[in-house]
C-alpha positions in Angstrom: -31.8 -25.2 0.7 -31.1 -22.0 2.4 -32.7 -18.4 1.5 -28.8 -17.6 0.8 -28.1 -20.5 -1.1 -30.9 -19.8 -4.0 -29.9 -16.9 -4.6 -26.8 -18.3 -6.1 -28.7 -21.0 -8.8 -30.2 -20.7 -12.0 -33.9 -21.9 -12.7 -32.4 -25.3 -13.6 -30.9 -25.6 -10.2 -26.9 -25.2 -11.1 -24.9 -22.7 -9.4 -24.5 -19.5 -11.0 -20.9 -18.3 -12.6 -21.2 -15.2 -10.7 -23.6 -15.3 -7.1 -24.9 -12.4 -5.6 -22.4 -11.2 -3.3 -22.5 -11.3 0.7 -22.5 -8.6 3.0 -19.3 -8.8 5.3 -18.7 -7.7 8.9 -16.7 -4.8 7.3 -19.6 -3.6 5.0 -21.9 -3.4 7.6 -19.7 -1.0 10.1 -19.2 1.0 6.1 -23.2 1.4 6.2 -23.1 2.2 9.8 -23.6 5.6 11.3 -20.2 5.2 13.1 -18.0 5.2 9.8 -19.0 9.0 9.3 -18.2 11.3 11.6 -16.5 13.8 9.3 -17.0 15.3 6.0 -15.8 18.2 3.7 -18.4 20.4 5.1 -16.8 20.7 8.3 -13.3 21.3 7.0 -14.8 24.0 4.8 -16.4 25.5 7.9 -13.3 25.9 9.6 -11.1 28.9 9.7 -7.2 28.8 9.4 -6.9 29.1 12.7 -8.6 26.2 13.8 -6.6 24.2 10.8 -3.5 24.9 12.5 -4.7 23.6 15.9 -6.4 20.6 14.1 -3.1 19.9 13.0 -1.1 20.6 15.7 -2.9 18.5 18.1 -2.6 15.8 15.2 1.5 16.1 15.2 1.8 17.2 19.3 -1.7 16.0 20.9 -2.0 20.2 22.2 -1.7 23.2 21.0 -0.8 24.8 23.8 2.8 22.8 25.2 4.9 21.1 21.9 9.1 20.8 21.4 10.9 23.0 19.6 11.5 21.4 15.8 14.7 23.6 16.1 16.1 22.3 19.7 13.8 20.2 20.7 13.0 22.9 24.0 9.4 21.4 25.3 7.6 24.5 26.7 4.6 27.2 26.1 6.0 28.8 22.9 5.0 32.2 22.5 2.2 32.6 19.9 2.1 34.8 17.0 -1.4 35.1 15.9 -0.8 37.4 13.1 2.1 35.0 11.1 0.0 31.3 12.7 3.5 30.6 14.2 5.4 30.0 17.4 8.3 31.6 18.6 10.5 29.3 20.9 11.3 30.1 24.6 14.7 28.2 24.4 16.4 28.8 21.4 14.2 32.0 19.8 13.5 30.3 16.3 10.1 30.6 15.0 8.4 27.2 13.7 5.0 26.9 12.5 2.9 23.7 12.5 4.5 21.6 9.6 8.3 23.1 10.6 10.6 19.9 10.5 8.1 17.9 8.5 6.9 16.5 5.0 4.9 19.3 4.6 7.5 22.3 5.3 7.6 24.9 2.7 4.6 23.7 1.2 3.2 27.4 -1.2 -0.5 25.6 -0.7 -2.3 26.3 2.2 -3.1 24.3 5.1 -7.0 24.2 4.8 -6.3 23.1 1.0 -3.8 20.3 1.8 -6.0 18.9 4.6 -9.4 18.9 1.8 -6.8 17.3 -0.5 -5.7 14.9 2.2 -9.2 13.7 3.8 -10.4 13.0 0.0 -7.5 10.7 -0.8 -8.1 9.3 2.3 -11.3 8.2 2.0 -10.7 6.0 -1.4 -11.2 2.2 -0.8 -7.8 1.6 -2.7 -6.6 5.1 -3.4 -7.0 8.0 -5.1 -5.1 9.1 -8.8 -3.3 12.2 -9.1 -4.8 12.8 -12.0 -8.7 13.1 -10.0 -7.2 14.9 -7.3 -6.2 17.0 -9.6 -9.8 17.7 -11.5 -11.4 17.6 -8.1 -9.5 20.8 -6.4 -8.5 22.7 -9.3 -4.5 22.3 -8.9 -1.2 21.0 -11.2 -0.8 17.7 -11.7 2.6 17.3 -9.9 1.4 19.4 -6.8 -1.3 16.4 -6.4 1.1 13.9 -7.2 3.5 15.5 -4.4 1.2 15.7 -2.0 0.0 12.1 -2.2 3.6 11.0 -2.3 4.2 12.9 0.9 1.5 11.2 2.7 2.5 7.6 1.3 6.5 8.4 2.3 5.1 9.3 6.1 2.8 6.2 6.3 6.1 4.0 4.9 8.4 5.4 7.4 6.2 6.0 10.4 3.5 2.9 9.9 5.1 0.2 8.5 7.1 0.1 11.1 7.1 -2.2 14.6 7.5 -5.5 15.4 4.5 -7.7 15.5 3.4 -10.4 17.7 1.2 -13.5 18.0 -0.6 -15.5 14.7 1.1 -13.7 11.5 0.0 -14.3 7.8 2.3 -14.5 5.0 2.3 -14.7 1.3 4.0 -13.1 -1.8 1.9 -11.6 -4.7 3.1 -10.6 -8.6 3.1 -7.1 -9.0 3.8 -5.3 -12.6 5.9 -6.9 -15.5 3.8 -10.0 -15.5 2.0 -9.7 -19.1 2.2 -5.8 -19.5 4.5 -6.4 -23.0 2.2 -8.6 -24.7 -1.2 -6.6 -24.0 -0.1 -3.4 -24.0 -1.3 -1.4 -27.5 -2.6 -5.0 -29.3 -5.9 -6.1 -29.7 -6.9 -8.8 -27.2 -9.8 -11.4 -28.4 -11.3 -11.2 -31.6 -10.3 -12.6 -35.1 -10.2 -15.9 -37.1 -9.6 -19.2 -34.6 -5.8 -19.4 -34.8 -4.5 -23.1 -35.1 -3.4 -24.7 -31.7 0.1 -25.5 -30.9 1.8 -27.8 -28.8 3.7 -26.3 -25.7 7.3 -25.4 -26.0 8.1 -27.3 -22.8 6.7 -30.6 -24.4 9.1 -30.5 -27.3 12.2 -31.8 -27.0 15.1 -32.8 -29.4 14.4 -36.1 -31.3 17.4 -37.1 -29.4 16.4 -36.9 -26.2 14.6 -39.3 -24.3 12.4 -39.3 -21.3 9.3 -37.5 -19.9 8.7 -33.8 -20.8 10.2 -31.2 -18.9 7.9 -29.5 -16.6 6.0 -26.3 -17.4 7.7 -24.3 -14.8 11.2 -25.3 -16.1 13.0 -22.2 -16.8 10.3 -19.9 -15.2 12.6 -17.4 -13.8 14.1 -17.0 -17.3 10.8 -16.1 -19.2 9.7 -13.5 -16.3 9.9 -10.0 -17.7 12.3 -8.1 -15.8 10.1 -5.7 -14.5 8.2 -8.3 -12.4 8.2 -7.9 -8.4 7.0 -9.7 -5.4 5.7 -7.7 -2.7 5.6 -9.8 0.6 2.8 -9.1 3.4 3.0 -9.7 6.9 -0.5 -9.6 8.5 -1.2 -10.1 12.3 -4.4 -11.5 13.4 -6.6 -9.8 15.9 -7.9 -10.9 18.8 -11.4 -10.1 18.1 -12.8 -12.6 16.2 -14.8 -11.8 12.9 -12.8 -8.3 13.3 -9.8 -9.3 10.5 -5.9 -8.5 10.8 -5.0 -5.7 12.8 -1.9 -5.0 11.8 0.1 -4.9 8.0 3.7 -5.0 7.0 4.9 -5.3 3.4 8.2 -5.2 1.8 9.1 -5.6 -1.5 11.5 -8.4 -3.6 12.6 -9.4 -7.0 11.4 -13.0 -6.2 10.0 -14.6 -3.3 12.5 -16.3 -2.3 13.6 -18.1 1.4 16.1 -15.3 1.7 13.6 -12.5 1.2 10.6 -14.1 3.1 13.1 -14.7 6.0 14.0 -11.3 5.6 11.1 -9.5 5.9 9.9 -12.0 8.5 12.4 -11.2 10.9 12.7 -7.3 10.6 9.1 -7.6 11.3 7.5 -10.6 13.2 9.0 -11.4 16.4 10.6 -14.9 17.9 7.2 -16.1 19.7 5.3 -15.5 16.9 3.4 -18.3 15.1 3.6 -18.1 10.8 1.1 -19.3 8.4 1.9 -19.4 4.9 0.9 -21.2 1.8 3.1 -24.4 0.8 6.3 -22.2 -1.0 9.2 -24.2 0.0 10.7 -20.7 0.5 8.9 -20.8 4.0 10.4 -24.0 4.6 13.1 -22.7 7.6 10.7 -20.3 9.5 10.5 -23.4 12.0 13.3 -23.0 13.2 13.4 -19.4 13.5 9.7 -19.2 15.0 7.5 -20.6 17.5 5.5 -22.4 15.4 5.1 -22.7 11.7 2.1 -23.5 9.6 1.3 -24.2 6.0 -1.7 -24.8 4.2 -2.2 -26.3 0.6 -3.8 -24.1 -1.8 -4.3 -26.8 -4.1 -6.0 -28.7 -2.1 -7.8 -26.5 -0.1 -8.0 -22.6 1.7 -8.4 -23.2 4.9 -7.2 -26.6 7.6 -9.9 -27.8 10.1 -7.7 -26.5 13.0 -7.6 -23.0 11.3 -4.7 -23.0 9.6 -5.2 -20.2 6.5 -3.6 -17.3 5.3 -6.8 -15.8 4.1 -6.0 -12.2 6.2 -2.9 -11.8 3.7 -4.7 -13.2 0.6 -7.7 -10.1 1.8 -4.8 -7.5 1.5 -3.7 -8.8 -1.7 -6.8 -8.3 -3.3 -6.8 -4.7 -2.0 -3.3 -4.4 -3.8 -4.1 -5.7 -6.9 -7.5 -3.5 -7.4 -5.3 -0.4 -6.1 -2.9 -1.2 -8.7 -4.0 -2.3 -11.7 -7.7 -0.5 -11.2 -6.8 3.4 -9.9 -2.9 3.9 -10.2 -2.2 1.8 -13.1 1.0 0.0 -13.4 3.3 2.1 -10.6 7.0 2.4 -11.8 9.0 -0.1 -9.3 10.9 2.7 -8.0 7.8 4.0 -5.7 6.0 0.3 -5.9 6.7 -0.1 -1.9 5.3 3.6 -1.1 2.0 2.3 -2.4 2.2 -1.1 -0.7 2.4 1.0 2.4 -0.5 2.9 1.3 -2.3 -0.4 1.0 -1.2 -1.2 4.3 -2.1 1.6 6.3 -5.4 1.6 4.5 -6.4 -2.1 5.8 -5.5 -1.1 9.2 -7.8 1.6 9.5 -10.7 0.2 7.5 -12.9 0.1 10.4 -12.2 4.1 11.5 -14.2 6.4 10.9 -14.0 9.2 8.3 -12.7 11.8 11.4 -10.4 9.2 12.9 -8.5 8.2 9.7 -7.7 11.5 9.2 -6.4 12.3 12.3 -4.7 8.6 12.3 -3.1 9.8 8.6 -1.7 13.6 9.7 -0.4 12.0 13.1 1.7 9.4 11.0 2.3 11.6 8.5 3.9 14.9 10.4 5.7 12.3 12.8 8.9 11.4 10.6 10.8 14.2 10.0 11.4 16.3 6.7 10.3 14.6 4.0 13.8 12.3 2.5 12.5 12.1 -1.4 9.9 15.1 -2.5 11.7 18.0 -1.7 12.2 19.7 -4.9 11.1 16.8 -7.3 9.6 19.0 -10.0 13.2 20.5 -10.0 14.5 17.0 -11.1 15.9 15.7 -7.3 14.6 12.5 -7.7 14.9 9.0 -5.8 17.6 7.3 -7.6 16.6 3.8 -5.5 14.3 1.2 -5.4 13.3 0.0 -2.1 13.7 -3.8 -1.9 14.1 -6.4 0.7 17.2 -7.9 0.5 18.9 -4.1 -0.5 18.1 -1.2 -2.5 18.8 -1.1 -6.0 19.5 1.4 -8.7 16.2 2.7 -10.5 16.5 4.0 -14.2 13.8 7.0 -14.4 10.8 6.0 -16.6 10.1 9.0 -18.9 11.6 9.7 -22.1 15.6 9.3 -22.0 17.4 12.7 -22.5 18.1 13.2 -26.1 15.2 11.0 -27.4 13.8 12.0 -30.9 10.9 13.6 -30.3 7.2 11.2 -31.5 6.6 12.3 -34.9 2.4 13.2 -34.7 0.4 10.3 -36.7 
């Protein structure tokens, strides 16, 4: 037996419930000297004025030559030391460094956005409002703001493009799936109740026959808060190296209309598609190059390489993100955090310098921010982002009018 292998048995020989686990290809660049480069002591030893060219080479890549957000005039701006801002040869409107972005008219400043921004950057799966709050000593909803800002930039400027080459797909159940029956009760514990026979074995006296199935009448037992976020993964070249790039959408069920959809929005005609063995993948033959399925109840992976292990990876980073730091989302924002997810599997092997610089880039390249511009004044998003078309999104807080809780 290999050193590896005893580490994972008892003293009687059987394998153990739980083995030791493995270091990865991805936790060894993690303990490197390479993942790094960056920390909060060099952001607090910069002035403002080296923030704003930090940023500005981030959004323009100089800080000298950039176009006009006002007319789009590409020239040497003048530069007003005194205010941090430009005023524009063409046109004569001043801009500063987030003009035109979804950081304008932002009251913090920039050296306190970009501490706020390279610690929720640097979370495995994220970071809660709620810590960034406790952590730089501001309101809640400026945190929560700020880290919706930086998810609606990554949605709209990463999880973009269409992929080529081997693609991984699969769908995973996200919220609504037994949130009613845990929340506030008890769970374990107590006297051994009696067992019961199934619902779907009983059947009229009647009736003749085998029993139905236990998945007849699935879609009619769901909670109606349950949704199916889709992943699109493309392989990488470098072998051992993972998926190198992630696109997610989001559906009410993963259906063959909604895998379809989000396949070809995002994955291109000569691709190649692995999935698991949903019939809902059934038609991406003839849409593809090549389709490929692989049994999960028989096995992970085929002999010739057939898996969708790269998606299954990402799903795992979804699930801890959501049900370990944020919590149960509200379906309205649930795609702005699968983007999150996204864009935080795709840089996993940058360092601590480059993700910031790959987040701020992303982030100040989409325009004016569509959905957090005056939120604490009540402008919400009124939509939820879905696949097959948006959808109306009740807000979640208490309805207007509500009696107030009576304390206990």
């Amino acid at each position: 037996m290999a050193a590896a292998d005893t580490q994972d048995v008892d003293a009687t020989g059987k394998r153990k419930l739980f083995p030791i686990r493995r270091r990865t290809g991805t936790a060894a660049f993690h303990l490197s000297k390479a993942a790094v480069d960056f920390g909060n002591e060099d952001i607090e030893r910069m002035t403002e004025l080296e923030v704003v060219q930090y940023l500005a080479r981030a959004r323009w890549g100089s800080t000298k030559e950039m176009p006009c957000p006002h007319c789009s005039t590409v020239e040497k701006h003048y530069w007003h030391a005194g205010t941090m801002r430009w005023k524009c040869k063409g046109c004569g409107s001043r801009f500063s460094v987030t003009s035109g972005t979804v950081f304008a008219d932002q009251k913090l400043s920039l050296k306190k956005i970009l501490k706020i921004a390279f610690d929720w950057a640097n979370g495995a799966s994220g970071k809660p409002a709620l810590q960034l709050r406790r952590n730089w000593n501001v309101a809640y909803h400026t945190a929560f703001t700020l880290a919706h800002k930086l998810r609606e930039g990554l949605l709209r400027g990463h999880n973009v493009g269409v992929l080529c080459g081997v693609q991984e797909m699969d769908g995973m159940d996200v919220n609504g799936r037994r949130y009613k029956e845990k929340r506030n009760r008890p769970q374990g514990g107590g006297p051994a109740k009696t067992p019961t026979i199934p619902k779907e074995f009983l059947k009229a006296p009647e009736q003749a026959g085998p029993p139905d199935p236990p998945k007849r009448g699935k879609a009619e037992r769901q909670h109606p808060d349950r949704r199916i976020l889709i992943v699109l993964r493309q392989r990488g070249k470098t072998k051992g190296k993972g998926a190198s790039a992630t696109r997610i959408g989001i559906a009410i069920t993963e259906s063959g209309a909604a895998v379809t959809a989000l396949a070809t929005q995002y994955a291109s005609a000569e691709s190649i598609i692995m999935s698991d063995e949903d019939t809902s993948y059934s038609g991406f033959k003839d849409i593809f190059s090549d389709h490929r399925s692989v049994a999960h109840s028989r096995t992970f992976s085929l002999p010739d390489g057939t898996n969708n292990n790269q998606a299954e990876s990402f799903n795992a980073r979804m699930r801890r993100g959501v049900e370990g730091i944020y919590l149960c989302p509200s379906n309205k924002y649930l795609k702005d955090y699968g983007a999150e997810q996204a864009w935080r599997e795709d840089v996993r092997r940058l360092s601590t310098g480059e993700k910031l610089k790959h987040l701020f880039a992303t982030a100040l390249s989409v325009g004016p921010s569509l959905w957090w511009v005056g939120y604490i004044h009540g402008h919400h998003r009124t939509e939820e982002l879905l696949i097959n078309g948006n959808r109306h999104a009740e807000p979640r807080g208490k309805k207007r009018g509500a009696p107030a809780r009576l304390p206990r």
